[in-house]
C-alpha positions in Angstrom: 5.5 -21.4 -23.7 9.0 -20.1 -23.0 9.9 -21.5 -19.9 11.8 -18.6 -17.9 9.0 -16.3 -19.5 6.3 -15.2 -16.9 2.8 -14.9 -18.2 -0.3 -13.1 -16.4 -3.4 -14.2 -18.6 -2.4 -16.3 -21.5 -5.8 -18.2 -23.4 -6.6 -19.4 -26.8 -7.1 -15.2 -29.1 -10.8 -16.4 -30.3 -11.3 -17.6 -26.5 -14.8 -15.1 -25.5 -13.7 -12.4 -22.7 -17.0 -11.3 -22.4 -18.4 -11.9 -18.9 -21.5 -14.2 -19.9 -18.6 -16.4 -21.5 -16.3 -16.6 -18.6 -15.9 -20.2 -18.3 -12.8 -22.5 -17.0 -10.2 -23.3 -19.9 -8.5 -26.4 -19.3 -4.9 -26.3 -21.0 -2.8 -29.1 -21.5 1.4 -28.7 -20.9 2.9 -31.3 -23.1 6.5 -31.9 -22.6 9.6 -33.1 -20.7 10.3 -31.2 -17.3 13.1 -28.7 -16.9 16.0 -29.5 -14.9 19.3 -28.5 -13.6 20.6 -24.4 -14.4 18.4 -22.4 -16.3 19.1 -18.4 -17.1 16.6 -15.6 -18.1 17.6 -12.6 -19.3 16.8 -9.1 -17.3 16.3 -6.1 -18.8 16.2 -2.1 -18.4 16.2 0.7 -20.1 14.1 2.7 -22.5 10.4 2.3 -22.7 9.6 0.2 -26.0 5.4 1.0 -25.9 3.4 3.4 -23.5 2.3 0.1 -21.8 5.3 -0.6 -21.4 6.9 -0.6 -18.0 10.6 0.4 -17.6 12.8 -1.9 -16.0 10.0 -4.2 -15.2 10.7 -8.6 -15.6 7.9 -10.8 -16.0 9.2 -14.0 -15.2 8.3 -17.6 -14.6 9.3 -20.5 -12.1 10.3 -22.9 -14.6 10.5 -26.4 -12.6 7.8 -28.9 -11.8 8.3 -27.8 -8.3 7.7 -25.2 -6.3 11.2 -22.8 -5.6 12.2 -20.7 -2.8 11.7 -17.0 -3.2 14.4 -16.1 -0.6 17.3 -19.0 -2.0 16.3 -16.9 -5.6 16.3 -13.8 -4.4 19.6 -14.2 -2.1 21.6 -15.8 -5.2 25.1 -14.2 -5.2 24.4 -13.8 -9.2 21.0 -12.3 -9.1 21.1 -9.8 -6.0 23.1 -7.3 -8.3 20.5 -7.4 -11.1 17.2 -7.6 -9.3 15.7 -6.0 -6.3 14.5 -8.2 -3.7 10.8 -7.9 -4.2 9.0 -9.9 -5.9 5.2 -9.1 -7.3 2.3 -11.8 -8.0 -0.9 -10.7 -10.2 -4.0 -12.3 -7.8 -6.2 -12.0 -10.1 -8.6 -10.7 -7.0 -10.6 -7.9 -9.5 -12.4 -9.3 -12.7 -10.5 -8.0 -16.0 -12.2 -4.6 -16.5 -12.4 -3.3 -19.7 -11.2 -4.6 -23.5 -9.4 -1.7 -25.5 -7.5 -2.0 -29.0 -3.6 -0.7 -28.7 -2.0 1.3 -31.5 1.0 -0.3 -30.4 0.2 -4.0 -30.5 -2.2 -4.1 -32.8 -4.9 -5.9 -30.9 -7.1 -5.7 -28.0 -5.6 -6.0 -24.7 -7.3 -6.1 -21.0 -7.2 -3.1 -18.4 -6.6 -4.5 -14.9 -6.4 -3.4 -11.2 -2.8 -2.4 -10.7 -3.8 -2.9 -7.0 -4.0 -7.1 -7.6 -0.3 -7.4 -7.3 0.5 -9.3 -4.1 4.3 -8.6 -3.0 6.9 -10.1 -1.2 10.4 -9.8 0.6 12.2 -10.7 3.2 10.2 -8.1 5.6 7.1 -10.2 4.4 4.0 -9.8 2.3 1.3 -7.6 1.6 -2.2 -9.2 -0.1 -4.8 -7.6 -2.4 -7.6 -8.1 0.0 -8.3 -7.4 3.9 -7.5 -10.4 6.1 -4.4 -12.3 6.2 -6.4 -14.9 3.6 -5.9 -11.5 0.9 -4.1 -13.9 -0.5 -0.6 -13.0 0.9 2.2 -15.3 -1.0 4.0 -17.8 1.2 7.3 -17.2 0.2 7.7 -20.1 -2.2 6.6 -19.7 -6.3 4.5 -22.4 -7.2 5.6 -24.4 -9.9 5.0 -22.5 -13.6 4.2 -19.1 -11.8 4.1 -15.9 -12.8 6.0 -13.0 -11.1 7.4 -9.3 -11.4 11.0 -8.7 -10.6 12.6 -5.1 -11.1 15.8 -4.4 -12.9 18.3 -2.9 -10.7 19.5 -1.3 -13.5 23.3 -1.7 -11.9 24.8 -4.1 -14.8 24.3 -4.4 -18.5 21.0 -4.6 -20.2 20.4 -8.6 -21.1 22.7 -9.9 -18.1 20.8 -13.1 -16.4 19.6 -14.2 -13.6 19.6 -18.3 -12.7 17.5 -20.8 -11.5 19.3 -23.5 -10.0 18.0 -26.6 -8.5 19.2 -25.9 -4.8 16.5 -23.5 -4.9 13.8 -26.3 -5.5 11.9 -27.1 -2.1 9.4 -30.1 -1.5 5.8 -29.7 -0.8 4.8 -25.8 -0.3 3.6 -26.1 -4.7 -0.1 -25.3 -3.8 0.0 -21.2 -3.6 -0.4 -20.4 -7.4 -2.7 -17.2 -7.7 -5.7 -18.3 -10.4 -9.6 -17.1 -10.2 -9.3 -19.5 -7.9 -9.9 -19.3 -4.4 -6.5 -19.7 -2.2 -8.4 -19.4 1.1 -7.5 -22.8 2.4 -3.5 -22.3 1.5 -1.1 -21.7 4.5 -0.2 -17.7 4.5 2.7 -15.4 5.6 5.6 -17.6 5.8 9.1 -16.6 5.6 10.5 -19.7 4.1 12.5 -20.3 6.9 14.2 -17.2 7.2 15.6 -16.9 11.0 15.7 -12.4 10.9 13.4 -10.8 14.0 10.5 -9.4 12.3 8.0 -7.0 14.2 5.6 -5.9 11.3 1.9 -4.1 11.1 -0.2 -4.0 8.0 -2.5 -1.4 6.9 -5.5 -1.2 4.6 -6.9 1.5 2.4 -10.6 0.8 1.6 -12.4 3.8 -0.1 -16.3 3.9 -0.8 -15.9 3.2 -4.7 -14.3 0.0 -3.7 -10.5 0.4 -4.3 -8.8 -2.0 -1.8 -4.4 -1.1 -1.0 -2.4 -2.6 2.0 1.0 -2.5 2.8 3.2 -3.6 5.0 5.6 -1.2 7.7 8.1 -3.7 9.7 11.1 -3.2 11.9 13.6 -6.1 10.6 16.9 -7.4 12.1 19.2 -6.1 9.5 17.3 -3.1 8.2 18.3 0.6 8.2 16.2 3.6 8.0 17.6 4.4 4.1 16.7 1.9 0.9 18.0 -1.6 1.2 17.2 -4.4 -1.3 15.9 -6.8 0.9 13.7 -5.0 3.0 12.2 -2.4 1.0 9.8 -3.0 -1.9 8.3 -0.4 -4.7 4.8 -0.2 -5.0 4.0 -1.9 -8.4 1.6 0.9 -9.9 0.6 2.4 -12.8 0.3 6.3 -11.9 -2.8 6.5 -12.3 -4.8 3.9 -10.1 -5.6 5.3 -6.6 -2.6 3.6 -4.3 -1.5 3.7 -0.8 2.3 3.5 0.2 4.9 4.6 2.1 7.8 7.1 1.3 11.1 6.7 1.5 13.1 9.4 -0.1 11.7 9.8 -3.5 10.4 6.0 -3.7 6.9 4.9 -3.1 6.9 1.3 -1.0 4.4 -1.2 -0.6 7.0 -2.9 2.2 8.9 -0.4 3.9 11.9 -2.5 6.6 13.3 -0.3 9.6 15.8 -1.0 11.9 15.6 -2.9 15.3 15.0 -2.0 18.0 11.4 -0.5 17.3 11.3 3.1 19.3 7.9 4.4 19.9 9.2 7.9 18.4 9.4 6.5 15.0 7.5 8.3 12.5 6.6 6.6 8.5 5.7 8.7 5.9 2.9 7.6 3.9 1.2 8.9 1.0 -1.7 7.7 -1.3 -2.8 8.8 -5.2 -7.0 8.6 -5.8 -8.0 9.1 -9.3 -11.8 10.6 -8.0 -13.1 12.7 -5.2 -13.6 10.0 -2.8 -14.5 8.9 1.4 -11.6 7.0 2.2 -10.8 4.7 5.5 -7.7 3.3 7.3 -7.3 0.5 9.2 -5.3 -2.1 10.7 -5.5 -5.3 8.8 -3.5 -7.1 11.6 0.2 -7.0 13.3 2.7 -9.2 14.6 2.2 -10.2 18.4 5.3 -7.8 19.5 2.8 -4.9 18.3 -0.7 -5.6 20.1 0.2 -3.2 23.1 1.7 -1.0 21.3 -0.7 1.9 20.0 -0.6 2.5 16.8 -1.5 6.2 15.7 -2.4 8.2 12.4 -1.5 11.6 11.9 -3.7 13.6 9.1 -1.6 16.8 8.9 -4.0 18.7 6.9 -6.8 18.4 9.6 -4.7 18.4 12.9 -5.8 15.1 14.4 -3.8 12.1 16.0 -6.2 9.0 15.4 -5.4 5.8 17.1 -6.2 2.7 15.1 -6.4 0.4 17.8 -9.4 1.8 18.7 -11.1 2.3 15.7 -10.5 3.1 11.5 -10.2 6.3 10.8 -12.1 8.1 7.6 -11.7 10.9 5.7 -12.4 12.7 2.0 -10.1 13.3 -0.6 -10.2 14.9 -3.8 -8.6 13.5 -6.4 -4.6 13.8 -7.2 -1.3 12.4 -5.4 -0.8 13.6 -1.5 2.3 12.9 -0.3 2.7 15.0 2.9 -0.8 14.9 4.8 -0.5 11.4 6.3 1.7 9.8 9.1 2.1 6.4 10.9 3.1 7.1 14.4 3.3 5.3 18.0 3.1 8.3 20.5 0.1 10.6 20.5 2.2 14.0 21.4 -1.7 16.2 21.5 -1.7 14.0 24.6 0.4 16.7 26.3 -1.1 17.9 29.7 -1.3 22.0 28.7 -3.1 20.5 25.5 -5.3 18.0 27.0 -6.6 20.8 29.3 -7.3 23.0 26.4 -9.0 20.6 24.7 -11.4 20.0 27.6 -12.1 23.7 27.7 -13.1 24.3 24.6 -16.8 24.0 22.9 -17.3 24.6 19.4 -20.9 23.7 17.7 -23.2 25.0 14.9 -27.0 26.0 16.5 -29.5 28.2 14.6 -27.1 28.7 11.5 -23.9 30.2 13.4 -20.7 28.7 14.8 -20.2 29.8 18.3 -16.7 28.8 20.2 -16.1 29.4 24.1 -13.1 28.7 25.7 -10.8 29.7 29.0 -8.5 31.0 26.9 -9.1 34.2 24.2 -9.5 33.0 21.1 -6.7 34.2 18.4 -8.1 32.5 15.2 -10.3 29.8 13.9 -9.6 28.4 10.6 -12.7 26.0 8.7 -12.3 22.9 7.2 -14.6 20.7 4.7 -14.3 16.8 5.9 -11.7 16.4 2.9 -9.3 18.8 4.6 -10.1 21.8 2.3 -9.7 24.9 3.9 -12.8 26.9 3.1 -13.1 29.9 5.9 -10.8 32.0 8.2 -11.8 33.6 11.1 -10.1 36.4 12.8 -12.1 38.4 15.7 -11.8 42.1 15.8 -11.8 42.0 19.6 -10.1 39.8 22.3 -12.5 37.7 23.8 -12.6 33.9 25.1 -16.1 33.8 22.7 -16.6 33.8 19.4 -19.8 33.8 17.3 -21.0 34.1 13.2 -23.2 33.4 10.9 -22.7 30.0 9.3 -24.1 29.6 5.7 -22.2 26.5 4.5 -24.3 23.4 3.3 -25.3 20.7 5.9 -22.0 17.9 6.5 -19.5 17.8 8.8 -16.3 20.0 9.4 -13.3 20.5 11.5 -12.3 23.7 13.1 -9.3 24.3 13.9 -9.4 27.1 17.3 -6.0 29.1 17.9 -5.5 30.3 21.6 -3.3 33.3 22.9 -1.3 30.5 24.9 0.0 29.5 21.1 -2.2 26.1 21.9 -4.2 24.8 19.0 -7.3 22.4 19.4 -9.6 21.0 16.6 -13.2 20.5 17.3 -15.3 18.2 14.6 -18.7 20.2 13.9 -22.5 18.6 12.6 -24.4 21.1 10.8 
């Protein structure tokens, strides 16, 4: 095995990967241990394959020790060449599927793009809820695996180093295997001194797709794309994915600036490959955030959901949504003219029609499925604070959103 070379699954070809056969391998590593200044070369540029991913390193720790992510990542010669995120396969999901490649020539393994743990200086974000997910510890165990991305700022081929100041003591037992890590000490910074103030966040949909990631407000940080703080989801396109935006980059980390103001808003977006029921929640948060409230915007149906209180779940249809979804810390529908309106409102579905009474005359009243799909438009032909019609959509629950003549908006959730 080449020693800077990273590998993710590496067994014997005629070893069985059929699930009855799925038994340890015991490999033996025969050799003398490295020492001293070793160099890998990085590379970007055109795709090679279709499986292929552009600007992409797999890489390997090549000591007998264990080596600090932050003294590798912080390197003088490697912070120009590599970003300063670093992505570990968990192996959390079984291998799915076996398929022969035109390109290779043999069969290779489908995976869950959403195993890769990641981590910077922000922090890490797991592949499973719970801080046990397992997120890495900031130190690469001795022979790991991990993903480093091209920067794509020097030459094709130019190297990055390992060096043997960035060899720690101790910290060698985190190396991600089938098996389990539970009992391995999580979310440490290696020692980096920076103010962190950090919440995670979980996406968990019915079919059993699992995404976190990680928002956190950093010493050092801005509110634009810096190498140490922000990391790019690793993903495939095509996998459903949660993340954050940040201009046209898709994060898995996402660092912003300190002091945390309660008026700061995070983009987030998510991909699903099916028509799905989805649910957010907060996996957990730094001590600095547990009286802060923590708030999620879905645009498309007009609500202001606070996490702290309970996950919030919606539908989706399949395809990439980049503008329905916000993290927030104020809840601005909280408003005193609003929170009257809200009160004087009643919207319900009895006998097969939607009635809707308010104090106010009602302007309009648009109709939305649970996924956020538009599906009817009201518009009464007289000015009245009632409304009634004949409702002959299927049983399930919608949203309606009820326009007033004061310009205020409420949404009302409807059983049918």
């Amino acid at each position: 095995m080449n020693p800077i070379k990273g590998y993710i699954v590496r067994g014997p070809q005629t070893y069985s990967y059929t699930s009855a056969s799925k038994l340890p391998y015991t490999a033996n590593f025969i050799g003398t241990p490295n020492n001293g200044v070793i160099s890998a070369p990085i590379f970007h540029g055109t795709l090679v394959a279709p499986d292929d991913r552009d600007d992409w390193n797999l890489l390997g720790n090549p000591y007998p020790s264990a080596v600090s992510a932050l003294s590798f990542l912080s390197n003088p010669l490697n912070t120009p060449i590599i970003d300063g995120t670093i992505y570990f396969w968990t192996h959390n999901s079984d291998i799915s599927t076996l398929y022969l490649s035109p390109f290779y020539g043999t069969f290779v393994y489908n995976y869950n793009n959403s195993d890769y743990a990641s981590w910077n200086r922000v922090g890490s974000v797991g592949t499973a809820a719970g801080t046990g997910g397992p997120m890495p510890n900031g130190f690469i165990a001795a022979g790991q695996g991990f993903f480093t991305k091209s920067t794509g700022t020097a030459p094709s081929g130019n190297s990055v180093i390992f060096n043997n100041s960035m060899r720690v003591a101790g910290n060698n037992s985190q190396f991600y295997r089938m098996a389990s890590l539970a009992n391995v000490p999580q979310e440490n910074n290696s020692g980096d001194p920076i103010e962190r103030q950090r919440l995670w966040l979980n996406l968990n949909s019915e079919g059993g797709t699992f995404n976190q990631i990680l928002v956190g407000y950093v010493e050092g940080a801005t509110f634009g794309w810096d190498r140490d703080f922000d990391g790019i989801r690793f993903t495939d396109e095509t996998s459903t994915t949660l993340y954050s935006t940040l201009e046209d980059k898709k994060l898995v980390i996402q660092g912003r600036p300190l002091p945390f103001e309660d008026t700061d808003i995070v983009a987030l977006g998510y991909r699903s490959n099916i028509i799905d029921a989805f649910t957010f929640a907060i996996d957990h948060l730094d001590e600095s955030f547990e009286s802060q409230n923590i708030y999620l915007e879905d645009r498309a149906l007009n609500i202001i959901h606070n996490l702290k209180l309970s996950p919030y779940s919606f539908s989706s249809e399949a395809g990439t949504f980049n503008e329905r979804f916000l993290l927030r810390y104020t809840d601005t529908s909280l408003d005193t003219s609003e929170f009257d309106a809200n009160q004087s409102v009643i919207a319900f579905i009895a006998n097969h029609e939607l009635q809707v009474k308010s104090n106010q005359n009602i302007v309009a009243i648009e109709l939305f499925d649970i996924s956020g799909k538009l599906i009817q438009k009201y518009n009464p032909s007289e000015v009245s604070n009632k409304f009634i019609t004949r409702f002959g959509f299927a049983q399930g629950v919608y949203l309606a959103k009820i326009k007033l003549d004061n310009g205020i908006e409420v949404t009302k959730k409807l059983l049918h």
